[in-house]
Structure formats: C-alpha cells, structure tokens
Residue frames relative to the residue before (quaternion, step in Angstrom):
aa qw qx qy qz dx dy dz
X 1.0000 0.0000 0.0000 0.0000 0.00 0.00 0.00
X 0.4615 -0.7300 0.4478 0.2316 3.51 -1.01 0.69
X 0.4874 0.6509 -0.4141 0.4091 3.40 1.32 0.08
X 0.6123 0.5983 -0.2202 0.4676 3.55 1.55 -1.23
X 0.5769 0.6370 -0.2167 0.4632 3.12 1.11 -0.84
X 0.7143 0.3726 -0.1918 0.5605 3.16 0.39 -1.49
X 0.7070 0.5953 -0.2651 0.2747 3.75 0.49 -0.36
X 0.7728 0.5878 -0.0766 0.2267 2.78 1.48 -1.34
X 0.5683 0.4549 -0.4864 0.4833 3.32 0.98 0.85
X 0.4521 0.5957 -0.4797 0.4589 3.48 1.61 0.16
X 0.5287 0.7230 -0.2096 0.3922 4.02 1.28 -0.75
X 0.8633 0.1642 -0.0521 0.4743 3.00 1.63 -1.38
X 0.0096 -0.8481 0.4376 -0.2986 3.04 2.24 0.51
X 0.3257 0.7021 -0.6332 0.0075 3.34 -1.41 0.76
X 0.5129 -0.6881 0.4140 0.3034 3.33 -0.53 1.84
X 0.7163 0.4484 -0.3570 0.3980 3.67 -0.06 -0.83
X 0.5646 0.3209 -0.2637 0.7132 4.09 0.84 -0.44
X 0.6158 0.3253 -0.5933 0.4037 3.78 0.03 0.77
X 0.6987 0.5277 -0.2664 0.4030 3.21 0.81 -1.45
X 0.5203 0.5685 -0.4782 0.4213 3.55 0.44 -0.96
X 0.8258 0.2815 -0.2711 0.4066 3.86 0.52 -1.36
X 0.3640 0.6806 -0.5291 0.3526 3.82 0.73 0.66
X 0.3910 -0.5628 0.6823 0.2547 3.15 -1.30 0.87
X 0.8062 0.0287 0.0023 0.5910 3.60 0.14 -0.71
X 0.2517 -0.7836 0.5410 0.1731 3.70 -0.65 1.46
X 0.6215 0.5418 -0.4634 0.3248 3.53 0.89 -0.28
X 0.4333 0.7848 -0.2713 0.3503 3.21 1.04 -0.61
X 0.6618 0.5573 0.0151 0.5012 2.51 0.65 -2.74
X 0.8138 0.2167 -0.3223 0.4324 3.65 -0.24 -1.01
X 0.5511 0.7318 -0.2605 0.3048 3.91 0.89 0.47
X 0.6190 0.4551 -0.0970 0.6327 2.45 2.27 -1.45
X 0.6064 0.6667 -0.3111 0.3016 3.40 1.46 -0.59
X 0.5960 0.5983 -0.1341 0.5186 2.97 1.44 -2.17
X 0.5463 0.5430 -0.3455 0.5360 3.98 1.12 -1.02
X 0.8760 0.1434 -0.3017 0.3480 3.55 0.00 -0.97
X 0.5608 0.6681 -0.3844 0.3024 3.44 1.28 -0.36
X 0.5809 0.5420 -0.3123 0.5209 3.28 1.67 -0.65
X 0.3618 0.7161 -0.3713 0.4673 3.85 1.19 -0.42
X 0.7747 0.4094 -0.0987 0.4717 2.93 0.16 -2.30
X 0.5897 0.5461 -0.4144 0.4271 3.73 0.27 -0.68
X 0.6811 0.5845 -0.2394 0.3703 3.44 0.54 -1.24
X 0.5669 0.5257 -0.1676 0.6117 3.85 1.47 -1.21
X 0.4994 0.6381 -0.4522 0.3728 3.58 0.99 -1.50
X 0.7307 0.5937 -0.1643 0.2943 2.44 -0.28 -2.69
X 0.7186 0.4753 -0.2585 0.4369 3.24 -0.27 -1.61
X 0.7367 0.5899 -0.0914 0.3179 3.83 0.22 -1.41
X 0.6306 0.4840 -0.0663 0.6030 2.68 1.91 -1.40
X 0.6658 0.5607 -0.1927 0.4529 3.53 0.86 -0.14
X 0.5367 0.5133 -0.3485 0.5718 3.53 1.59 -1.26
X 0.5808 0.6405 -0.3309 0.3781 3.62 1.05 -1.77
X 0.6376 0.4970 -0.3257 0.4902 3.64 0.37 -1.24
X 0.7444 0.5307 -0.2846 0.2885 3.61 0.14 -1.47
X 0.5001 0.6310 -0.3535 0.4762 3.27 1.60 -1.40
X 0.7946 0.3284 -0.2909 0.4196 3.57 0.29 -1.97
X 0.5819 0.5111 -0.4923 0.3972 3.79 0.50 -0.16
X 0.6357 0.4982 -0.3732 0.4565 3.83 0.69 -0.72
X 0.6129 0.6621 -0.2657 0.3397 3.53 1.01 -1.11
X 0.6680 0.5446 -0.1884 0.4708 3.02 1.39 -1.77
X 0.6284 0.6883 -0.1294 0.3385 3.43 0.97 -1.26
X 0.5458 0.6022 -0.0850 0.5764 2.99 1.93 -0.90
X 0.6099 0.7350 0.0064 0.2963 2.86 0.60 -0.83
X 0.7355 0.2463 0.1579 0.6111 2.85 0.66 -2.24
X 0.6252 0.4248 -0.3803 0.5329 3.55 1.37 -0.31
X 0.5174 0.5613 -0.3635 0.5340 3.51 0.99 -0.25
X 0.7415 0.4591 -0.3015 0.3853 3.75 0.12 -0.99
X 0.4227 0.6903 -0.2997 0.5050 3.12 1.64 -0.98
X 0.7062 0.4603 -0.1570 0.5145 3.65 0.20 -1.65
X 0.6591 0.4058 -0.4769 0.4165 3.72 0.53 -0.66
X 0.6429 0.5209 -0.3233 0.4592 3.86 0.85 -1.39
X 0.7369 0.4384 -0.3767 0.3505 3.56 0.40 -0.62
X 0.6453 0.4929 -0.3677 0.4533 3.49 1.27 -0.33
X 0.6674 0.4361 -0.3040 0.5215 3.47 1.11 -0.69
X 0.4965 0.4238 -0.5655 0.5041 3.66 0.77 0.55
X 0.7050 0.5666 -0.3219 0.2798 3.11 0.23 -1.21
X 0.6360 0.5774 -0.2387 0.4530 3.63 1.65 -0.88
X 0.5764 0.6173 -0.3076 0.4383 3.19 1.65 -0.92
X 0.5298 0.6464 -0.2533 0.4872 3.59 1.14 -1.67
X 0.8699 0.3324 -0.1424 0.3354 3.45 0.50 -1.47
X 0.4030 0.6202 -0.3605 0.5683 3.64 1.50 -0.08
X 0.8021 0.4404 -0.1027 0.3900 3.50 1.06 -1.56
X 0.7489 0.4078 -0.1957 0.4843 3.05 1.46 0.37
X 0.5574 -0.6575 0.1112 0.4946 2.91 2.45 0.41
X 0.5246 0.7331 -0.2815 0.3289 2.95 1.95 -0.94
X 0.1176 0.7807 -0.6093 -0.0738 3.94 0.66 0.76
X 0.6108 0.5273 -0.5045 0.3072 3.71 -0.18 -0.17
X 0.5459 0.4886 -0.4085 0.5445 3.60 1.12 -0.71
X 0.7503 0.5116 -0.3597 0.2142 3.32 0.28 -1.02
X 0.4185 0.6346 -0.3148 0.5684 3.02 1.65 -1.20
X 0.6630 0.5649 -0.3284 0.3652 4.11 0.18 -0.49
X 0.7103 0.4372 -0.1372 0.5344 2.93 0.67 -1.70
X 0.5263 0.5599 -0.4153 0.4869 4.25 0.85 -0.80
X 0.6945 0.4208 -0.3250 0.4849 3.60 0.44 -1.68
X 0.5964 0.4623 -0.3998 0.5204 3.92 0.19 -0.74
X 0.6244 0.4407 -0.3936 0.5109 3.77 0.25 -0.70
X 0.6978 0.4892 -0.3799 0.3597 3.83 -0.02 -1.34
X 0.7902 0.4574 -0.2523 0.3204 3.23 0.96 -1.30
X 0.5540 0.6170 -0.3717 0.4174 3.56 1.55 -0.14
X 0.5260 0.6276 -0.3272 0.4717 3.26 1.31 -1.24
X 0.6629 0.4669 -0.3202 0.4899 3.73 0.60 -1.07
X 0.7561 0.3461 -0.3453 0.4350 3.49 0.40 -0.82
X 0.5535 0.6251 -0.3812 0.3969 3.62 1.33 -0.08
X 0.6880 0.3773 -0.4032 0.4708 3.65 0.86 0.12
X 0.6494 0.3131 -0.6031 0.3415 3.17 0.56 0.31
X 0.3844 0.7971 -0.3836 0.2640 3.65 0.79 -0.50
X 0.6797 0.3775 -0.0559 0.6264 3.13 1.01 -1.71
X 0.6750 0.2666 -0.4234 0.5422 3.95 0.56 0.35
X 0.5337 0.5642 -0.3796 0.5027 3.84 0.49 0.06
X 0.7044 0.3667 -0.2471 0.5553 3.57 1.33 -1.07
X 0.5225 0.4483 -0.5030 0.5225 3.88 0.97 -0.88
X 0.6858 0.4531 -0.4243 0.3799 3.98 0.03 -0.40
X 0.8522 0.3910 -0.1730 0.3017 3.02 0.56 -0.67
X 0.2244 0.7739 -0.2285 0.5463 2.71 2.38 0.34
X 0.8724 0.1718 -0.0686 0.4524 2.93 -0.12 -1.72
X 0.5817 0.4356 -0.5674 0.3872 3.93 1.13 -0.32
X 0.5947 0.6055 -0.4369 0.2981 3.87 0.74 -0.01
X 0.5550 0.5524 -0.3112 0.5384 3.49 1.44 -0.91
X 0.6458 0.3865 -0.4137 0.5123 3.97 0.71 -0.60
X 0.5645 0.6256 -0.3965 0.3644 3.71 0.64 -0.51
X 0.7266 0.4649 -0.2031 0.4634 3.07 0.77 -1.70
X 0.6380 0.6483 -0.2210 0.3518 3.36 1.19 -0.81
X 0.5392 0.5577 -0.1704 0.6076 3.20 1.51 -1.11
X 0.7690 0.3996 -0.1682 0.4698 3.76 0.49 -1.12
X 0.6149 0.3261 -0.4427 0.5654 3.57 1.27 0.04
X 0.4718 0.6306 -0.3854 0.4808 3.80 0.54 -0.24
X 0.6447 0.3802 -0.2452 0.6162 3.66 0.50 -1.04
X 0.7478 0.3717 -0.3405 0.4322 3.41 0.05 -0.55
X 0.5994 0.4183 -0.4200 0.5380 3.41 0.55 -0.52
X 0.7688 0.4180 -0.3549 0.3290 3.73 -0.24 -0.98
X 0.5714 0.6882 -0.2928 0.3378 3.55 1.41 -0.41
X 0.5027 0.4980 -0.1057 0.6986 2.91 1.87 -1.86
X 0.5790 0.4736 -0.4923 0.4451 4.08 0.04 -0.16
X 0.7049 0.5276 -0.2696 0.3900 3.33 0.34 -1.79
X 0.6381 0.6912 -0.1618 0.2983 3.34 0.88 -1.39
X 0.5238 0.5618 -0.0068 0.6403 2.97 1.06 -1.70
X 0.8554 0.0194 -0.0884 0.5100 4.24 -0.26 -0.69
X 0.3510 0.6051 -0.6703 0.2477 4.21 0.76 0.17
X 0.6797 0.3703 -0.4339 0.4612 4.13 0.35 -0.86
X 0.7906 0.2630 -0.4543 0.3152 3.59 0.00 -0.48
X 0.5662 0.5751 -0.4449 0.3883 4.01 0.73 0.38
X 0.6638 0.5345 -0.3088 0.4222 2.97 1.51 -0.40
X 0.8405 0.2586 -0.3244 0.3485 3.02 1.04 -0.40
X 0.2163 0.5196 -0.6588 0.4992 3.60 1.55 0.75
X 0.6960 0.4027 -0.4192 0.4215 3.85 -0.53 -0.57
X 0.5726 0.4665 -0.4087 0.5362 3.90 0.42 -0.79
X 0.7582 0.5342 -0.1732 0.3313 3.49 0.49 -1.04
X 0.5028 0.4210 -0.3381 0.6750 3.60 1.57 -1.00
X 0.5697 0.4797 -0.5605 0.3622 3.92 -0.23 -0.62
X 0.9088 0.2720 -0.2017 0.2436 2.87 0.08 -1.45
X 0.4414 0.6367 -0.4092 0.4820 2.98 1.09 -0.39
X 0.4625 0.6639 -0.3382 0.4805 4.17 1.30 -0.73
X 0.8447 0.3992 -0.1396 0.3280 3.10 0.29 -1.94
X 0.4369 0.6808 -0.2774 0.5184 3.45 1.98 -0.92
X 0.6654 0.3414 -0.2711 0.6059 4.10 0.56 -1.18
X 0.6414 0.4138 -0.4729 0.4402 4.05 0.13 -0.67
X 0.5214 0.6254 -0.2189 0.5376 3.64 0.70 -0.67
X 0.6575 0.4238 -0.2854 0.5537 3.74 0.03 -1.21
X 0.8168 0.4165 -0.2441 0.3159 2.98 0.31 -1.39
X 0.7568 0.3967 -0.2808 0.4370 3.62 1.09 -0.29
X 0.2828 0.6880 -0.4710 0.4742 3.14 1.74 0.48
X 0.7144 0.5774 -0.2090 0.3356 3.48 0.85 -1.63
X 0.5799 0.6692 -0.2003 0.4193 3.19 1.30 -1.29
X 0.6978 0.5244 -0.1636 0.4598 2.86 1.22 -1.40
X 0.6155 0.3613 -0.4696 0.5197 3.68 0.61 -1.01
X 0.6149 0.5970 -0.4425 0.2640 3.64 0.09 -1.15
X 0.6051 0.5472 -0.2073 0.5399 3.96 1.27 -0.89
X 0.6664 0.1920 -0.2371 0.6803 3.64 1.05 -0.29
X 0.7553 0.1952 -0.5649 0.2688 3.56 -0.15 0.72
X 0.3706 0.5646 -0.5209 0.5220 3.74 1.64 0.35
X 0.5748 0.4677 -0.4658 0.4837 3.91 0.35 -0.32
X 0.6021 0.5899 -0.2909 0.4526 3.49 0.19 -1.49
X 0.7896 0.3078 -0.1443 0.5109 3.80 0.35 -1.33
X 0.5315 0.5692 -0.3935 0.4885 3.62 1.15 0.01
X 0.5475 0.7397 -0.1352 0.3671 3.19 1.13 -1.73
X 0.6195 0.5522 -0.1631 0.5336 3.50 1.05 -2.04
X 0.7667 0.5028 -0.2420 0.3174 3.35 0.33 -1.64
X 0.7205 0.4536 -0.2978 0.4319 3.54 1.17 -0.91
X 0.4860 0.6670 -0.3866 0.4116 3.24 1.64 -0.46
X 0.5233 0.7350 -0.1729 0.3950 3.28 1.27 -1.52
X 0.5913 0.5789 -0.2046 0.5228 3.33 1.08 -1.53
X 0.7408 0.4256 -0.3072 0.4192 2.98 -0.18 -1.64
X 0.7398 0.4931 -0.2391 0.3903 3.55 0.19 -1.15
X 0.6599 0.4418 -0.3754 0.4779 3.58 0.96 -0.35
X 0.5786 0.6370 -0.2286 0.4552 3.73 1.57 -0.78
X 0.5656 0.5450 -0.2775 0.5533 3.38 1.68 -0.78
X 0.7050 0.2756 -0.3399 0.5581 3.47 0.28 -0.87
X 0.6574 0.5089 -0.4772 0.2847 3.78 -0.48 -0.32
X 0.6169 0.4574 -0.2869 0.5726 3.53 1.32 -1.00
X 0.8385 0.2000 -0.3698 0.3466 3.55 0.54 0.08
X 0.3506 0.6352 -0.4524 0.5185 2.87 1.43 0.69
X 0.5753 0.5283 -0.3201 0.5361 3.88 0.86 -1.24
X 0.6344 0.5551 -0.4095 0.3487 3.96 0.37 -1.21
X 0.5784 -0.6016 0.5017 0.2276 3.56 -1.44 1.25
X 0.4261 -0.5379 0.5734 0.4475 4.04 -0.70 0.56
X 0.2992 -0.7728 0.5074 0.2363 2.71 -1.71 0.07
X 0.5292 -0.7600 0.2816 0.2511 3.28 -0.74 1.20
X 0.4707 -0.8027 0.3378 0.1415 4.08 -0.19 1.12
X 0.5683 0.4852 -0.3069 0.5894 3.23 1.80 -0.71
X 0.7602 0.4318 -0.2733 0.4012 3.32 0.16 -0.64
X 0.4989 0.6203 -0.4065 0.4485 3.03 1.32 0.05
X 0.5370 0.6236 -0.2565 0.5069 3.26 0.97 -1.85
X 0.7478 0.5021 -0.2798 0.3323 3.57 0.04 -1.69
X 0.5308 0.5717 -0.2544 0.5716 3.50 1.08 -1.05
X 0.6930 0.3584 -0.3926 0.4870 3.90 0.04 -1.31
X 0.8449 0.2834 -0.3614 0.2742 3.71 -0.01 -1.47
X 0.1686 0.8026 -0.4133 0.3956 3.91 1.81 -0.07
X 0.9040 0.0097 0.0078 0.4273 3.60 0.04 -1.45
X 0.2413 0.5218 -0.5986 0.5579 3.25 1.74 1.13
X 0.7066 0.4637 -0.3785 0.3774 4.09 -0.21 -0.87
X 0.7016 0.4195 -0.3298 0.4722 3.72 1.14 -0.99
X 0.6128 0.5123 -0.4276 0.4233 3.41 0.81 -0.23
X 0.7483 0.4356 -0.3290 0.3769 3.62 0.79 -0.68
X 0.5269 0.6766 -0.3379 0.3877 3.24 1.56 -0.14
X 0.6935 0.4863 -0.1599 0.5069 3.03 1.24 -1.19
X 0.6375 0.4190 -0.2843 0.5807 3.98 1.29 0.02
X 0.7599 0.3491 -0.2919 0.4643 2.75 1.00 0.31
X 0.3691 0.5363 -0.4198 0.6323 3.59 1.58 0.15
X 0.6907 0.3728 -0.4043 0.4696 3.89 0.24 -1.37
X 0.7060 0.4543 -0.4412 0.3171 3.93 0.05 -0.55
X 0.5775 0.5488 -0.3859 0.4652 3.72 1.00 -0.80
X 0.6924 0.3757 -0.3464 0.5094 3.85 0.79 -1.00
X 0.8667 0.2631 -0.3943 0.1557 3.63 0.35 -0.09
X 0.2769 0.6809 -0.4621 0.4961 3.14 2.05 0.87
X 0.7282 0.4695 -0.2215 0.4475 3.75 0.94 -0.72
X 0.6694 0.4299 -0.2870 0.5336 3.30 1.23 -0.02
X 0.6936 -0.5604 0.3094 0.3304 3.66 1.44 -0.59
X 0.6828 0.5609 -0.2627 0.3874 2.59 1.63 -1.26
X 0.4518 0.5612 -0.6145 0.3214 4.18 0.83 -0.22
C-alpha cells in the first residue's frame, strides 16, 4: 500500500537522533511536534480505511466458511436421504468455495498485517507526540541555558579584552613616567655649575649695603635728636 510507504520513515523516526542533529533543539522539537501532529492526523485517518479493508476482508471470509458448512450439510442431508447425485452437487459447490477460500484468507492475512503496521505507526506517533510533550519545556530551557551561558563566555571574554586595555595603558603610563624622569636628569645634567665666588661676592655685596644703610640711618637720627 502506498500509505505505508509514504509513512515509513515516520515508523522509524527517532526523536532523540533528530534532536542531537538540531542546531537549535527548541526550535527543532517545535517543528517536529508541528509536523508529527500533521502526520498523526493522515495516520489516523489512513489507519482506519486500513482497519475497514481488514474488517471487510475478514467478513469475507467467515461468510464464505459459512457457505462451505452449509454445503457440506446439505451433502450430508443428501447422502442421508439416498439422494447421491444431489449430494455430488452440493460437494462440487463446496470444493468450489474452499478454492475461493484461499484466496480470501490471503487478501485478509494482507490486510491483517497492513493494519498491524498502521496501528503500529499510529501508536509510535502517539507516543513520540506525548514524549515531545512531556520534555519540549525542559529542552527549552537547557537551550535558554546553553545561550546564555554563550553570551556569559562572549562577555567573559570582553571583560578580558578589557583588563588587557588597562594594563597596556598602565605599561604605557610607566613609560611616559620613564620619559619624564630621563628629561629631568638631562636638564640637570645640561645646567651650568655653579660658580662659588660669585656667590660669596653677591653674599658679602649686600652685607656692605646693609651696613651702609645703618649707618646713614644713625647719622640722620643724631641730626634730628632723636639718638
């Protein structure tokens, strides 16, 4: 049947060996449950025509067998009533049912077993539906969790970047300090000695103006009275 066909990788479907290949299982187990619930719907339906077939099949069958016993009474009756030519009728009617009874019963073993793969398929879907169901909140939030737990390391990682940028400053920082300090000593290294006499000369310089001037102030205040 072309329904089996069309089914059968839904038969051998196994959530866990889907998810594993998901980039993103939440997603994934959304789009699944979405189409698996689809598929159920076709099942179902499909799965039912299947049944009907094996119920018509069966039905066949058992009305036949029916027909076989009634002719072989009917031969019995007629044997028992001397009547052998009838009977001889009713046998041949009998032979020919039997013949038509094997195919019957193979038409029904088929139709038997394409129902048991149906039913099989359609309990599978159900289960995996009721699976999905049952774990979509807790995949989602391991996934909520791997993100973030992503965004936490992308983060770390620019945390790092960052210290690294303040200790290349820091070591930049040193270096200009460095400068500065090497510029200090050279200017006082560059600076002219200084010259000690001329110091002196300078010191005893404004020793003489001072005594001049104490000695101007005493003459004006002997001349005024005031010594």
């Amino acid at each position: 049947m072309g329904i089996l066909d069309r089914f059968t990788s839904i038969i051998k479907a196994n959530v866990n060996d889907l998810l594993d290949k998901a980039e993103d299982p939440a997603k994934m187990v959304d789009q699944y449950l979405r189409d698996l619930t689809e598929s159920l719907a076709e099942v179902k339906e499909a799965t039912a025509g299947v049944m009907a077939e094996e119920t018509r099949c069966k039905r066949l069958v058992d009305a036949n067998q029916a027909d076989i016993d009634k002719y072989d009474g009917l031969a019995r009756r007629a044997l028992a009533a001397g009547e052998e030519g009838d009977a001889r009728t009713f046998l041949a009617k009998k032979q020919e049912l039997v013949a038509k009874n094997t195919g019957l019963i193979a038409a029904y073993d088929a139709a038997h077993e394409n129902a048991q793969k149906m039913r099989q398929m359609h309990d599978k879907l159900v289960n995996d539906i009721n699976t999905l169901k049952g774990r979509r909140d807790v995949i989602k939030a391991k996934a909520a969790v791997a993100k973030t737990q992503d965004k936490v390391g992308r983060m770390t990682g620019g945390a790092d970047r960052a210290e690294g940028a303040v200790a290349a400053f820091e070591r930049m920082e040193a270096k200009a300090d460095e400068m500065l300090d090497r510029s200090n000593a050279m200017e006082e290294l560059n600076a002219e000695p200084e010259d000690s006499a001329a110091s002196l000369e300078a010191k005893y310089a404004a020793a003489g103006a001072s005594a001049a001037v104490d000695d101007e102030l005493a003459a004006m205040k002997k001349e005024m009275g005031l010594d």
